[in-house]
C-alpha positions as CSV (number, residue, x, y, z in Angstrom):
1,X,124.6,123.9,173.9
2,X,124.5,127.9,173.7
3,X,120.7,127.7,175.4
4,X,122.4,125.7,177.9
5,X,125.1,128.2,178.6
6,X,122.7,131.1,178.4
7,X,120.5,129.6,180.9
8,X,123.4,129.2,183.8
9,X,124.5,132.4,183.4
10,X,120.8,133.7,184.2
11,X,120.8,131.6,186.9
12,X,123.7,132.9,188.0
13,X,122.8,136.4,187.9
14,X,119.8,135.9,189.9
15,X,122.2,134.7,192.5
16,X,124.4,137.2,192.7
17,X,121.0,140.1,192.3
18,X,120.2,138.1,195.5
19,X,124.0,139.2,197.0
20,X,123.9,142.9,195.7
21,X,120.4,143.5,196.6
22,X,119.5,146.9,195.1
23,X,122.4,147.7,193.3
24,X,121.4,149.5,190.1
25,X,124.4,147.6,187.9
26,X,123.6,144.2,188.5
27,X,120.0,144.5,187.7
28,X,120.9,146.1,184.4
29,X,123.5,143.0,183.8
30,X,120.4,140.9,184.7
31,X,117.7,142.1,182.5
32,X,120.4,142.7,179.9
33,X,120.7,139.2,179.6
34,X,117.0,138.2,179.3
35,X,116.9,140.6,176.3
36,X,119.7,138.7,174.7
37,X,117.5,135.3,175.3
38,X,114.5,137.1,174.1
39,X,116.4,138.2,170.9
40,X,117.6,134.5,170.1
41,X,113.9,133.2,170.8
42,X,112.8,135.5,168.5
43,X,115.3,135.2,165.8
44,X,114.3,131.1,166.0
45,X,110.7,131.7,165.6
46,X,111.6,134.1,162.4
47,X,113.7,131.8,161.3
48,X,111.2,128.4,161.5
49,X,108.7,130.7,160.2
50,X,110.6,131.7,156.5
51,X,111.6,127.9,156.5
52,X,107.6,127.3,156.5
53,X,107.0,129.8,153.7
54,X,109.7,128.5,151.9
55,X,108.1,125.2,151.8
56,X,104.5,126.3,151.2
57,X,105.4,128.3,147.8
58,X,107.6,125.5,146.8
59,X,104.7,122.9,147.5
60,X,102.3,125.7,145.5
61,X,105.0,125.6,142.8
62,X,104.5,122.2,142.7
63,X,101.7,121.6,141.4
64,X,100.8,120.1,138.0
65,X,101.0,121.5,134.9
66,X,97.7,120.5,133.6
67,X,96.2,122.5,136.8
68,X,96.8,125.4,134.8
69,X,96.7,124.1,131.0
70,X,93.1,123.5,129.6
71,X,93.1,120.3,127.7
72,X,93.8,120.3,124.2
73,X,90.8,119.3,122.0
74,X,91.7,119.6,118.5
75,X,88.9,120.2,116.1
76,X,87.8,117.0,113.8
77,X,87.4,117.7,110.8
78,X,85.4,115.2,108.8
79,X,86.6,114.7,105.0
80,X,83.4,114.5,102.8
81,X,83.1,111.6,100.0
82,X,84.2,113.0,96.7
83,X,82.4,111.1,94.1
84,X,82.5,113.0,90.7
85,X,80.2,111.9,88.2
86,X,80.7,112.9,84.7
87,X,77.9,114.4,82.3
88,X,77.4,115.3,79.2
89,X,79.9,115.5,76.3
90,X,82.9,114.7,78.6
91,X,80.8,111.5,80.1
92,X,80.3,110.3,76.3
93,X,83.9,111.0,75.3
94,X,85.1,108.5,78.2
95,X,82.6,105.9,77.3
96,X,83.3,105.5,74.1
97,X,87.2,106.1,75.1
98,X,87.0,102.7,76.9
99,X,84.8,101.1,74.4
100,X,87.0,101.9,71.9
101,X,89.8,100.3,73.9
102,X,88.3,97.3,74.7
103,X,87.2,96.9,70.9
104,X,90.7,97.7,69.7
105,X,93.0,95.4,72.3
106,X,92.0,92.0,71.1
107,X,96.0,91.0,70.6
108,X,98.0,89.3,72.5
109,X,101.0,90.5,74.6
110,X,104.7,89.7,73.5
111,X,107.6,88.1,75.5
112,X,110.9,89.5,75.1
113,X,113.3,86.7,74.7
114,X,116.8,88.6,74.6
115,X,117.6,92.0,74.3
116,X,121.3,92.9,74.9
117,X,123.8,95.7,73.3
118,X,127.7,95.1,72.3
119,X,129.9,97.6,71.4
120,X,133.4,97.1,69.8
121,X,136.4,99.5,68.8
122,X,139.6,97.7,68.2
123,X,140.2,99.3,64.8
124,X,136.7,101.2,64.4
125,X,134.1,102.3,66.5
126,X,131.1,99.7,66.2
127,X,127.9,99.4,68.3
128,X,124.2,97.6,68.1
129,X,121.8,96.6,69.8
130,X,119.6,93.1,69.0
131,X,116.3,92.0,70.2
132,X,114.3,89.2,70.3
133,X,110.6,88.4,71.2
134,X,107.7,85.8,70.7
135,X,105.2,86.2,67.3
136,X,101.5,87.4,68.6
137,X,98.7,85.9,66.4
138,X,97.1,88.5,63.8
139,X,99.7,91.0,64.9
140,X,100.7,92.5,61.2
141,X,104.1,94.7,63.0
142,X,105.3,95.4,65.9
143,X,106.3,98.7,68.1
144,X,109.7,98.5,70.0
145,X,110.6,100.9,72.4
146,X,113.7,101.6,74.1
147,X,114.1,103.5,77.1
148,X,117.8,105.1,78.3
149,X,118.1,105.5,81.9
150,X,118.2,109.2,82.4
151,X,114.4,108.3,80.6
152,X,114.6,109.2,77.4
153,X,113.1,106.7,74.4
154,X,112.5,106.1,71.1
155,X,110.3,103.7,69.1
156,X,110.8,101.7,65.8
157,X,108.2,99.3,64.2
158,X,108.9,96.4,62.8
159,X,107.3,93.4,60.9
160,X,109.6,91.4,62.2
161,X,109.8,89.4,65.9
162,X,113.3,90.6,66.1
163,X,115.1,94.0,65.7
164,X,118.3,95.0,65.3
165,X,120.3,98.3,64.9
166,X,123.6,100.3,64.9
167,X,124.9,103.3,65.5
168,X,125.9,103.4,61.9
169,X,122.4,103.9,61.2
170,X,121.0,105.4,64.6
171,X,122.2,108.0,66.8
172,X,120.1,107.0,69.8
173,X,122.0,104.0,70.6
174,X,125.8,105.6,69.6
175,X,126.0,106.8,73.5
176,X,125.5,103.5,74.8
177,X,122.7,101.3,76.7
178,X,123.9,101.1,80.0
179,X,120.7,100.9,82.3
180,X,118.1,100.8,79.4
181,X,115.3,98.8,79.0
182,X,113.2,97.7,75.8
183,X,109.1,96.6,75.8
184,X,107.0,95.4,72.2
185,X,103.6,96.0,71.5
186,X,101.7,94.0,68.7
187,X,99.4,96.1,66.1
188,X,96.8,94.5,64.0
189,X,94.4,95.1,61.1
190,X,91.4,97.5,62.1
191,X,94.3,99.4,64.2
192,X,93.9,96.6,66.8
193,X,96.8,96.1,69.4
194,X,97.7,94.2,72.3
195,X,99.4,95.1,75.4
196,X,102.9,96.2,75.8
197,X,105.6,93.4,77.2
198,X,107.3,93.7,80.6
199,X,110.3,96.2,80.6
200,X,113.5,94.2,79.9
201,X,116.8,95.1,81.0
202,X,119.5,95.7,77.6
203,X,122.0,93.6,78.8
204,X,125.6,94.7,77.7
205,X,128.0,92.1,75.9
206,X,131.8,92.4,75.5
């Protein structure tokens, strides 16, 4: 709309130049004028040509990250086979380790039948624990061992295929058995032995 405006008012003045003739003042209106058209030509071009700068660096902004990043190529590291092969003294002291073990374990393994604790105070303080497992042929005693929660243990051995104790007579169990567990092992003649039984909860009577 302003162009439009702009160019009827040069139009104009070339009419009226046409009127005066010669007159100095009207041809200083008139090329007054074309400057002010040739200022607002130029300030358009200026202004499309920032626009199209504007948009080149963005578009040079713009470009992907991995333009500029080399690729990452972590090193491989290859783990070697560790193989260790004993010798000597230590490689006869393991052998006959094993041997040894294999000679000695001929027995069998227990079963725990029961094992539970009860504890009673109603006019004195009194406590045991009882525990009860199946006989292993050629088995001369057994090892019991209980284990408290916070992983603490003790053994007792027995010739028996039960045990049984108070804390009359043992201080381990006068705290209580609340989370403890109890496995037997058979021992033989020749100091043969078997394996140790399956962990067994101490279940707690009232």
């Amino acid at each position: 709309m302003k162009r439009m405006i702009l160019a009827q008012m040069v139009r104009a003045l070339k009419e009226t130049l046409e009127v005066v003739g010669s007159n100095p003042a009207g041809h200083s209106l008139y090329f007054f004028c074309l400057k002010v058209k040739e200022n607002k030509t130029m300030k358009r071009t200026m202004k499309r040509t920032i626009i199209a700068m504007v948009i080149a660096m963005a578009g040079f902004n713009a470009v992907p990250v991995s333009a500029c990043t080399p690729p990452l190529n972590p090193p491989s590291v290859k783990i070697p086979d560790i193989n260790f092969e004993p010798d000597g003294a230590l490689k006869d002291a393991i052998d006959n380790a094993v041997k040894n073990w294999l000679e000695k374990c001929v027995l069998g393994t227990p079963t725990v039948k029961y094992a539970f604790f009860k504890s009673a105070s109603r006019y004195f303080h009194y406590s045991h624990v009882a525990v009860k497992w199946s006989e292993v042929e050629n088995a001369t005693y057994y090892k019991v061992r209980i284990t408290k929660a916070d992983g603490t243990w003790k053994e007792y051995d027995t010739t028996y295929t039960a045990f049984y104790s108070t804390n009359y007579t043992d201080d381990f169990i006068a705290d209580g058995m609340d989370g403890a567990t109890v496995s037997v092992r058979a021992y033989g003649d020749n100091d043969t032995f078997g394996g140790w039984s399956h962990d067994t909860n101490i279940r707690r009577i009232f």
